[in-house]
LUMFILO-117070 format. One record per residue: chain; x, y, z of N, C-alpha, C, O, CB in turn. Coordinates in steps of 0.02 Angstrom, whole numbers, plus 32768, in hexadecimal, padded with zeros to 4 digits. Glycine has a CB too. Layout:
<nodes>
+-------+------+------+------+------+------+------+------+------+------+------+------+------+------+------+------+
! kette !  nxx !  nyy !  nzz ! caxx ! cayy ! cazz !  cxx !  cyy !  czz !  oxx !  oyy !  ozz ! cbxx ! cbyy ! cbzz !
+-------+------+------+------+------+------+------+------+------+------+------+------+------+------+------+------+
!     A !    X !    Y !    Z !    X !    Y !    Z !    X !    Y !    Z !    X !    Y !    Z !    X !    Y !    Z !
...
+-------+------+------+------+------+------+------+------+------+------+------+------+------+------+------+------+
</nodes>
This chain:
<nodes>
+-------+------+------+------+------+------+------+------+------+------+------+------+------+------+------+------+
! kette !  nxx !  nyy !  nzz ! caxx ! cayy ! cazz !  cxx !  cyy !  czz !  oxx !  oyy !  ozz ! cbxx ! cbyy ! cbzz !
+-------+------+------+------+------+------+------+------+------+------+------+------+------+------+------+------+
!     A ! 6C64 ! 8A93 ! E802 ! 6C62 ! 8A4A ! E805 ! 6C8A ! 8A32 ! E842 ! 6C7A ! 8A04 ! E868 ! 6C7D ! 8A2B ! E7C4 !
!     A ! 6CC7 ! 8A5B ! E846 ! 6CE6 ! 8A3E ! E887 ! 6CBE ! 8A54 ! E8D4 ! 6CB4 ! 8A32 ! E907 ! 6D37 ! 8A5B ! E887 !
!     A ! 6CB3 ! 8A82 ! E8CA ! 6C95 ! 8A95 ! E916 ! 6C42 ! 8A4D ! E914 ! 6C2C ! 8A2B ! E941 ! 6C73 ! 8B10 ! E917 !
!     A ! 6C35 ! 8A51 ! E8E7 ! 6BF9 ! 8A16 ! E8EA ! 6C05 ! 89D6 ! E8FD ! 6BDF ! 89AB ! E915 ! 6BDB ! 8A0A ! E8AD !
!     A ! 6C52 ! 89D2 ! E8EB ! 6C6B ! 898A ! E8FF ! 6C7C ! 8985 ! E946 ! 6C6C ! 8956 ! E96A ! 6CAB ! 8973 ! E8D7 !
!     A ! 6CA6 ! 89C9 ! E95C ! 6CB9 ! 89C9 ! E99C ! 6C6E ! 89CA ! E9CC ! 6C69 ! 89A6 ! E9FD ! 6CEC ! 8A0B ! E9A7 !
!     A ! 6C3B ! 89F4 ! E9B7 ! 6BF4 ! 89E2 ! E9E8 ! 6BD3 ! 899D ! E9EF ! 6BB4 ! 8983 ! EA1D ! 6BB8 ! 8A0A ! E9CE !
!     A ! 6BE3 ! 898B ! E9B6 ! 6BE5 ! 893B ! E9AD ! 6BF8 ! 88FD ! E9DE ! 6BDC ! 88CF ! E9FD ! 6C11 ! 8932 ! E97D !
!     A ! 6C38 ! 8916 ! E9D2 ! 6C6D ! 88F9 ! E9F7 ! 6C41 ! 8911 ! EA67 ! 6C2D ! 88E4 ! EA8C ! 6CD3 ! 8934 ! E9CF !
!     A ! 6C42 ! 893A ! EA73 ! 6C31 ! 8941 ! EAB3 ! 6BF6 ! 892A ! EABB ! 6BE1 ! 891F ! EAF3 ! 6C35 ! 897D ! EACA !
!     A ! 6BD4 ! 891F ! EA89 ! 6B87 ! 890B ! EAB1 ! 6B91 ! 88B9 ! EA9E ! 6B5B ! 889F ! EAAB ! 6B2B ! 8939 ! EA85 !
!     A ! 6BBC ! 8889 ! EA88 ! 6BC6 ! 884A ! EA81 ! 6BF6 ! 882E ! EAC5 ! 6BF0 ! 8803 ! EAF1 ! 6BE6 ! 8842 ! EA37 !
!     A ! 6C29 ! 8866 ! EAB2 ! 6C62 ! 884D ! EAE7 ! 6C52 ! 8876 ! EB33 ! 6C59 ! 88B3 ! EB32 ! 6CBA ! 8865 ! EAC6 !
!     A ! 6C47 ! 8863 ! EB5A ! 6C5F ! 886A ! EB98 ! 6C7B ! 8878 ! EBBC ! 6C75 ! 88AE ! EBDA ! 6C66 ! 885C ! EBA7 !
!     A ! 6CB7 ! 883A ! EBCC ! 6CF0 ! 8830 ! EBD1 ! 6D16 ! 8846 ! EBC8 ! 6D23 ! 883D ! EB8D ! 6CFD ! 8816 ! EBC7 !
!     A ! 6D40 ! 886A ! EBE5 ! 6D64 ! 88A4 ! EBD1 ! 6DB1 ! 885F ! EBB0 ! 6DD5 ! 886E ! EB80 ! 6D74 ! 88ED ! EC29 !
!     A ! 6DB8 ! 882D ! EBCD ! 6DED ! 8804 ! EBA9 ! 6DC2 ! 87EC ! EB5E ! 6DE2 ! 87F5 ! EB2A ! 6E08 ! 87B9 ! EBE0 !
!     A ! 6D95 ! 87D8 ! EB5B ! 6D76 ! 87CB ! EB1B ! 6D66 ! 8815 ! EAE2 ! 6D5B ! 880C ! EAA6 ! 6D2E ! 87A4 ! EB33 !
!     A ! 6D67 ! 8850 ! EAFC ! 6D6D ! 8887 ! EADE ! 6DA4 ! 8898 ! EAB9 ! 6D9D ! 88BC ! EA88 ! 6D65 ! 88AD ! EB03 !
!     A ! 6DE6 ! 887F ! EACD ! 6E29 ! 88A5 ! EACF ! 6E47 ! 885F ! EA9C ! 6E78 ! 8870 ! EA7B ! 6E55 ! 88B8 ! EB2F !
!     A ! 6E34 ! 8823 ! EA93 ! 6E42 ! 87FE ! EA70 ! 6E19 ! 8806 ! EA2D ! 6E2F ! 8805 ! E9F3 ! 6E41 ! 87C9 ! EA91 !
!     A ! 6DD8 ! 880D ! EA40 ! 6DBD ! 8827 ! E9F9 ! 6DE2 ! 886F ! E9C9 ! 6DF7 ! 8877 ! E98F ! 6D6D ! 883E ! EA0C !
!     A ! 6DDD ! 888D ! E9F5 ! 6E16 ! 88E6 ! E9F3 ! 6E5A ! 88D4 ! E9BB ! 6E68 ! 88EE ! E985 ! 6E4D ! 8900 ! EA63 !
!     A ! 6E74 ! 88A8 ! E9D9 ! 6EC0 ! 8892 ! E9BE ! 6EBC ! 8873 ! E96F ! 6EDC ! 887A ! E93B ! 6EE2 ! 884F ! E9F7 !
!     A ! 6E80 ! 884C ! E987 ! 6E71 ! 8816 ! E931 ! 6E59 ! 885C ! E90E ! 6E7B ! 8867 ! E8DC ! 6E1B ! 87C0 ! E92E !
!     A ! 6E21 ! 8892 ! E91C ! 6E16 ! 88AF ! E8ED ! 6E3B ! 88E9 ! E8D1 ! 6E32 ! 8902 ! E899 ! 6DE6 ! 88B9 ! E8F5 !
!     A ! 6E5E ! 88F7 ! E8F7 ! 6EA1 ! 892A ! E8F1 ! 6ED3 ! 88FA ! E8B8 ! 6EE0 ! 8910 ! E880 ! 6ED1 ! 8939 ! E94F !
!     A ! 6EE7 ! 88C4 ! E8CB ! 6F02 ! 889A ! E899 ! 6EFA ! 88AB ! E84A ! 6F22 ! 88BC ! E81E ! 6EE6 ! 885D ! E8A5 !
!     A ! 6EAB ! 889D ! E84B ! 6E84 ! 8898 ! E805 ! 6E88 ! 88D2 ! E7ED ! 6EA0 ! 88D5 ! E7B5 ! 6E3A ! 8883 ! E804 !
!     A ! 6E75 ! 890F ! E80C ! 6E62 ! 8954 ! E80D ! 6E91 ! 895D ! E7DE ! 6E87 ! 8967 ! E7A2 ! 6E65 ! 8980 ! E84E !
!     A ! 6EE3 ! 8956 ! E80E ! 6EFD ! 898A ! E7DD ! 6F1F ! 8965 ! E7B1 ! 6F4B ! 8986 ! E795 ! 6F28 ! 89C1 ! E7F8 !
!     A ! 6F1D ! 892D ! E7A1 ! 6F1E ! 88F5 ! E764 ! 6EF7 ! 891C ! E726 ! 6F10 ! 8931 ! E6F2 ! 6EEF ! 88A4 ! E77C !
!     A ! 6EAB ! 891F ! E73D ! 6E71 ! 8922 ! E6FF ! 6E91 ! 897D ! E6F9 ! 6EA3 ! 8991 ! E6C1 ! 6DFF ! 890F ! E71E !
!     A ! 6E93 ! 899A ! E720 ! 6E99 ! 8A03 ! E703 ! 6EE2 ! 89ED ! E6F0 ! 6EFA ! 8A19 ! E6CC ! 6E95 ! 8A63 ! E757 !
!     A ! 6F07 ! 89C1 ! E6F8 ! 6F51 ! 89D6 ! E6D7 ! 6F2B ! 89B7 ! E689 ! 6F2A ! 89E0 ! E65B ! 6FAF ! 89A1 ! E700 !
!     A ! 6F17 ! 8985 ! E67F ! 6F09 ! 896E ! E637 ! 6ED6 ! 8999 ! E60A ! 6ED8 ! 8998 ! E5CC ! 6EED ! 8925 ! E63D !
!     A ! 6EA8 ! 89BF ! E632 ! 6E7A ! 89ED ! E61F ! 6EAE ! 8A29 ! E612 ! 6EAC ! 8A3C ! E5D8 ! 6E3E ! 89F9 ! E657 !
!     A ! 6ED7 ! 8A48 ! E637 ! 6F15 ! 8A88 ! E61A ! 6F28 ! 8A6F ! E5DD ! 6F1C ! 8A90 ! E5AB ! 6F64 ! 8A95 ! E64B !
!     A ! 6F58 ! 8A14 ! E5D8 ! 6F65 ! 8A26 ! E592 ! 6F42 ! 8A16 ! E55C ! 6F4A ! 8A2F ! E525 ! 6F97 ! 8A14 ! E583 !
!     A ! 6F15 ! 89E7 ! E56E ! 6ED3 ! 89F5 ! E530 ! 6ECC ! 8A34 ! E510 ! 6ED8 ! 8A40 ! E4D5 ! 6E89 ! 89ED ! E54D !
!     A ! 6EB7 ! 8A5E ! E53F ! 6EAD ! 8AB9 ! E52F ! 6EF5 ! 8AC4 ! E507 ! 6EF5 ! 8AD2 ! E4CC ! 6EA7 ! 8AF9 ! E589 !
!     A ! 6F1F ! 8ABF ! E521 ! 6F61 ! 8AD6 ! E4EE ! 6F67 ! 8AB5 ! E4B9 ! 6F69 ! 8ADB ! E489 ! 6FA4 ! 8ACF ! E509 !
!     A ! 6F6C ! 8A78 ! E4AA ! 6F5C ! 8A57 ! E46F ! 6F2E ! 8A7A ! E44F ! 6F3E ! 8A94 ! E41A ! 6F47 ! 8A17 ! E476 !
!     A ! 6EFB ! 8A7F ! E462 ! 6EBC ! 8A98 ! E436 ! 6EE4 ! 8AD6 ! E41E ! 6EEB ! 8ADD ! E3E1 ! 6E6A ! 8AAB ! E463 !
!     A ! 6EFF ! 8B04 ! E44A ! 6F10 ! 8B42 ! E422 ! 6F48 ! 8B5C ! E401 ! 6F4F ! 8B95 ! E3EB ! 6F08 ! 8B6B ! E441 !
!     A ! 6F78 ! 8B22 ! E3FF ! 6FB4 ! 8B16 ! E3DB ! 6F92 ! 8B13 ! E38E ! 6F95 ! 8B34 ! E35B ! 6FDF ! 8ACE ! E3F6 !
!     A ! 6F78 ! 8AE1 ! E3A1 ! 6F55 ! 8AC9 ! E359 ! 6F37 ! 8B07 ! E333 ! 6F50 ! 8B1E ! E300 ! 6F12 ! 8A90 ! E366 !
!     A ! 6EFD ! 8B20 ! E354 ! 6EDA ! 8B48 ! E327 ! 6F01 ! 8B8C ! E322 ! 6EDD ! 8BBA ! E310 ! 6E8F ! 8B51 ! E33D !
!     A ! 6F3E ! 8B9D ! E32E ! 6F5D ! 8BD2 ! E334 ! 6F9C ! 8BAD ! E2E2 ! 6FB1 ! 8BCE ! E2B2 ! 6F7C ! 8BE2 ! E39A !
!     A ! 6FA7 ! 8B6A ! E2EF ! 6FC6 ! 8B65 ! E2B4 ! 6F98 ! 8B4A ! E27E ! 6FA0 ! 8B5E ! E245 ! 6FFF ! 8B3E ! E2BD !
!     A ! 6F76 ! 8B2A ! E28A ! 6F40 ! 8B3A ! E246 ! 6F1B ! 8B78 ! E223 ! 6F08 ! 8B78 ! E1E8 ! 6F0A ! 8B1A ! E253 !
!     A ! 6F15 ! 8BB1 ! E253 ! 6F1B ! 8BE2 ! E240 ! 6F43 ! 8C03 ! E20D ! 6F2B ! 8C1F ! E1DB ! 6F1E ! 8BF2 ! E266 !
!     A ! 6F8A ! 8BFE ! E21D ! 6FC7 ! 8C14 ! E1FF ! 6FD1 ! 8BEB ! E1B6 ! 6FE7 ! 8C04 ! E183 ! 7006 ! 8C05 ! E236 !
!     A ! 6FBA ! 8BA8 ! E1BE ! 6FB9 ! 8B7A ! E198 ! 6F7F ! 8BA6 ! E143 ! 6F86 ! 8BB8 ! E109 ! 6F95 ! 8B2F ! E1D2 !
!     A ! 6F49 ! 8BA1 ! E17B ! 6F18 ! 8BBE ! E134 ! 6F23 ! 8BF5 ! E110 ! 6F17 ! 8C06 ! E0D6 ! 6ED6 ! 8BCD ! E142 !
!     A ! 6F40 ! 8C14 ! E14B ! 6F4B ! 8C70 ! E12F ! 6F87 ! 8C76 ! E106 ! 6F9A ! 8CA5 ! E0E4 ! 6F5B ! 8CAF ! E175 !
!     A ! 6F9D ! 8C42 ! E110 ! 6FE8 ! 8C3F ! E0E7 ! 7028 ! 8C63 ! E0FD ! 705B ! 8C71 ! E0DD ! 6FE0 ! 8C5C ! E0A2 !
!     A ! 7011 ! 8C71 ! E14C ! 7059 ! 8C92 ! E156 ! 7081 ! 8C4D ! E160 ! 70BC ! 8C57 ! E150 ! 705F ! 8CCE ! E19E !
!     A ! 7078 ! 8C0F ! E174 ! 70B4 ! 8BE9 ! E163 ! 70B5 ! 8BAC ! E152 ! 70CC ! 8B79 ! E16A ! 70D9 ! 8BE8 ! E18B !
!     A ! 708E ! 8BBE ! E114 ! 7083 ! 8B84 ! E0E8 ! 709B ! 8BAA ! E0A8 ! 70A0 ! 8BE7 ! E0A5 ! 7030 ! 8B64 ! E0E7 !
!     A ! 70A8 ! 8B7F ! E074 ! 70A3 ! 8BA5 ! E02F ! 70A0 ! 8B5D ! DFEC ! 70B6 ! 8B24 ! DFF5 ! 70F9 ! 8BE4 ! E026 !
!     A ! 7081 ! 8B75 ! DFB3 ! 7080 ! 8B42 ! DF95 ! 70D3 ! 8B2D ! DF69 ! 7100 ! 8B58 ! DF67 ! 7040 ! 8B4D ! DF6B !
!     A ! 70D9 ! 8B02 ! DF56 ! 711E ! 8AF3 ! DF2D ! 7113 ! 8ABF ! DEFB ! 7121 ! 8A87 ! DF0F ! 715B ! 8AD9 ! DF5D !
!     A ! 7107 ! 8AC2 ! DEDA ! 70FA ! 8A95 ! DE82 ! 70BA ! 8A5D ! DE99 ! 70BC ! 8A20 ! DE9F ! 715B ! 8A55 ! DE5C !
!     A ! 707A ! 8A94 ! DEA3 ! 7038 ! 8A56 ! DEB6 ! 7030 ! 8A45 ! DF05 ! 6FFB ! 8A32 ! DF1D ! 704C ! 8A02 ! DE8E !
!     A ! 7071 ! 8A4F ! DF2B ! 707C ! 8A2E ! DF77 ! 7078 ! 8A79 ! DF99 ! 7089 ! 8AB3 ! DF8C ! 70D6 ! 89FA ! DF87 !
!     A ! 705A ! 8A58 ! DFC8 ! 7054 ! 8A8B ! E017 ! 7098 ! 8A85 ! E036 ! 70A3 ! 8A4A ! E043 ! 7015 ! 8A6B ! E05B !
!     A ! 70BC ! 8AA3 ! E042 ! 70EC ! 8AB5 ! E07D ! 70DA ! 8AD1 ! E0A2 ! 70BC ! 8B04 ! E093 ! 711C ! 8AD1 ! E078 !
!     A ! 70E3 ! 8ABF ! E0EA ! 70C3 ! 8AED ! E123 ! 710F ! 8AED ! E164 ! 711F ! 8ABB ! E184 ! 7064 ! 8ABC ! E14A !
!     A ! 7126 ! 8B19 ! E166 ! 717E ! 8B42 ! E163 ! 7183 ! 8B33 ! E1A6 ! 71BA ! 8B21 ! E1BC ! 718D ! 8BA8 ! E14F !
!     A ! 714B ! 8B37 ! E1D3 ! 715D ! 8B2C ! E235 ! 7133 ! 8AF0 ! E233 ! 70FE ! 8AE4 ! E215 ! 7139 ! 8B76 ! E280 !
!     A ! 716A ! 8ABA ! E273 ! 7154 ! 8A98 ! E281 ! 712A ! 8A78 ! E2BF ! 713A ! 8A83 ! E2F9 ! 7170 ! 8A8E ! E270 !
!     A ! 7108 ! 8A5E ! E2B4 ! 70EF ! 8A57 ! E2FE ! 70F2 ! 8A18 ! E32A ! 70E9 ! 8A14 ! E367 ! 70AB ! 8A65 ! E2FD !
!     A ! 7101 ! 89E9 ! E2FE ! 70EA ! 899E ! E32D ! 7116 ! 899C ! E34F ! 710F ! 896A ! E373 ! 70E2 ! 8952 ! E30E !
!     A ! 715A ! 89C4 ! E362 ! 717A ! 89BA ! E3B6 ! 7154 ! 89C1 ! E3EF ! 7151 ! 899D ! E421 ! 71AD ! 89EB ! E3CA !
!     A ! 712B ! 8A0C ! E3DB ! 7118 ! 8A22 ! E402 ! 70C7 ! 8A0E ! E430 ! 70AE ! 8A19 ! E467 ! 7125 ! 8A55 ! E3E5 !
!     A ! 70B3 ! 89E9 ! E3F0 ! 706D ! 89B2 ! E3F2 ! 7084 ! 8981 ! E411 ! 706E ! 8984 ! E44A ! 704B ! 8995 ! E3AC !
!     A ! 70A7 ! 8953 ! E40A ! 70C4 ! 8917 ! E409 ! 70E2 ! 892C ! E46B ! 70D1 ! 88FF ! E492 ! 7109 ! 890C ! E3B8 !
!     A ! 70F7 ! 894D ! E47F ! 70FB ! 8954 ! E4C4 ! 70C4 ! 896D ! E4EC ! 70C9 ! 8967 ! E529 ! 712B ! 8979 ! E4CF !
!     A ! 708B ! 898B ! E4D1 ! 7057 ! 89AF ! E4F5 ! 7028 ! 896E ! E4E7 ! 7000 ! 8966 ! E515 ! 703D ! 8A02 ! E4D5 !
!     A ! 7023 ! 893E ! E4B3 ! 6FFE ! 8915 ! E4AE ! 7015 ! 88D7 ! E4E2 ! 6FF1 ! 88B3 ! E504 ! 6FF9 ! 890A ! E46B !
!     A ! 7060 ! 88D6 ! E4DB ! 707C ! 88A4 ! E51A ! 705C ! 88AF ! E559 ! 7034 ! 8887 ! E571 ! 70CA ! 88AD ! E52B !
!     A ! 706D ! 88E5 ! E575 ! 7048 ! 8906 ! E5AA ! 6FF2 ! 8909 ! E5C3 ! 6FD4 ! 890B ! E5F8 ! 7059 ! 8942 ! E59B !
!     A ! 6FE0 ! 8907 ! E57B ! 6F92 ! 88F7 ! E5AC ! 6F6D ! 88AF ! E594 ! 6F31 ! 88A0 ! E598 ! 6F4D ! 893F ! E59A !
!     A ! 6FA4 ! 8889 ! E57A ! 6F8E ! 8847 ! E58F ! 6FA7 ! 8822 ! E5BD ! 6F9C ! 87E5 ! E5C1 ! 6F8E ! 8824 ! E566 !
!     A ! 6FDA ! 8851 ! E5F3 ! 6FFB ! 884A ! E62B ! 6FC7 ! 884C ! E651 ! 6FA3 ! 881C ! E65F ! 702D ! 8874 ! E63B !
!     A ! 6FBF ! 8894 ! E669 ! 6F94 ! 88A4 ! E689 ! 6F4B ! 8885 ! E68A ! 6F2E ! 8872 ! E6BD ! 6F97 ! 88D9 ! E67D !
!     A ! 6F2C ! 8884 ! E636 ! 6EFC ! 8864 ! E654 ! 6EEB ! 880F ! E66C ! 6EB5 ! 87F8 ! E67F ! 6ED5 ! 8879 ! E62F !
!     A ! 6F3E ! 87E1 ! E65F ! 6F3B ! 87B6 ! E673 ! 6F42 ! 87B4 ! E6BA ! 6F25 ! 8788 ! E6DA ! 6F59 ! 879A ! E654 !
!     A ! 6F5D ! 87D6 ! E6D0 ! 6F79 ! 87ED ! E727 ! 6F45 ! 87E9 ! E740 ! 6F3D ! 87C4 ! E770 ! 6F9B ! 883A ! E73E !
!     A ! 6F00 ! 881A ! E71F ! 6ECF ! 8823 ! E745 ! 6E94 ! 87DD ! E749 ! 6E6D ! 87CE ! E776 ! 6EB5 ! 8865 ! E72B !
!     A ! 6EA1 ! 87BF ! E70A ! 6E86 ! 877D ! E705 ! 6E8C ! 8748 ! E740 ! 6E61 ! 8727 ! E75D ! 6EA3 ! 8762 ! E6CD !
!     A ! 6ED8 ! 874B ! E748 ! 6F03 ! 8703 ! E76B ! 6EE2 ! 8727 ! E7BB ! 6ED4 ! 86FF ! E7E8 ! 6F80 ! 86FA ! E75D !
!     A ! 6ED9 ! 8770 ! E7C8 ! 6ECE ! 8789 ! E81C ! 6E8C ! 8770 ! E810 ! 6E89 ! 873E ! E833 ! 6ED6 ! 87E7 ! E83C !
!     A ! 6E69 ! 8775 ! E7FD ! 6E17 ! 875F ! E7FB ! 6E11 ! 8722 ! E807 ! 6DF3 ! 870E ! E839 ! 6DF0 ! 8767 ! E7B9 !
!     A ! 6E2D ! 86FC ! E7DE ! 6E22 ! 86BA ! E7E5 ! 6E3C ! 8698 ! E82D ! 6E17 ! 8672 ! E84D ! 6E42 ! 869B ! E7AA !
!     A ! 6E82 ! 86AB ! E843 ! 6EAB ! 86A8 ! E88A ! 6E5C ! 86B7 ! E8AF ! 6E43 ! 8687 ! E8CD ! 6EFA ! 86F1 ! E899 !
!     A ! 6E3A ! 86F0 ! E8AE ! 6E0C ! 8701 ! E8D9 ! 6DD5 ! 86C5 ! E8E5 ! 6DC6 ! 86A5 ! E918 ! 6DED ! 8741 ! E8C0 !
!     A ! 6DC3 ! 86C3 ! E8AF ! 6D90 ! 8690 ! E89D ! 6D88 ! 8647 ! E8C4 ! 6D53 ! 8629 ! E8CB ! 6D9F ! 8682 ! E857 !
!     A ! 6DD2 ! 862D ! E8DE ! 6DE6 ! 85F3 ! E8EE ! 6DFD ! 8602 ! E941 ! 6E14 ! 85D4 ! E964 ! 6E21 ! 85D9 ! E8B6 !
+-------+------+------+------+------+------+------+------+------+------+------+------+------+------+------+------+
</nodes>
């Protein structure tokens, strides 16, 4: 997808000053959207690595009717989730900067 954008990019732009400003805005976004796409992917596999543990019962256990589940996770959610609504706001606010 990126090399399609960059062929893109040369057969629109020209200009080697109108090239290098487009370059900058999409580099901006770029690594905005793959940093929010990394922790999406980690989220995703935090999760299913402790829901895993969760079902199998290595750290969960029941106690009079109630689930206890012994490790916790929402620090560790709760900062990876901070993070890619960083990122993917970052990549939002460069788009839009572009746009204008």
């Amino acid at each position: 997808m990126y090399l399609g954008l960059m062929r893109l990019r040369d057969v629109i732009y020209t200009d080697t000053k109108e090239r290098l400003r487009f370059d900058k805005v999409l580099d901006q976004t770029y690594c905005a959207v793959m940093a929010a796409r990394t922790t999406a992917k980690e989220i995703s596999q935090k999760w299913e690595l402790h829901s895993g543990k969760v079902a199998s019962g290595e750290i969960a256990r029941f106690e009079r009717g109630n689930i206890h589940v012994d490790e916790d996770l929402s620090r560790d959610l709760r900062r990876d989730v901070e993070s890619f609504v960083y990122s993917a706001a970052r990549a939002f606010k460069e788009g839009m900067k572009a746009r204008s």
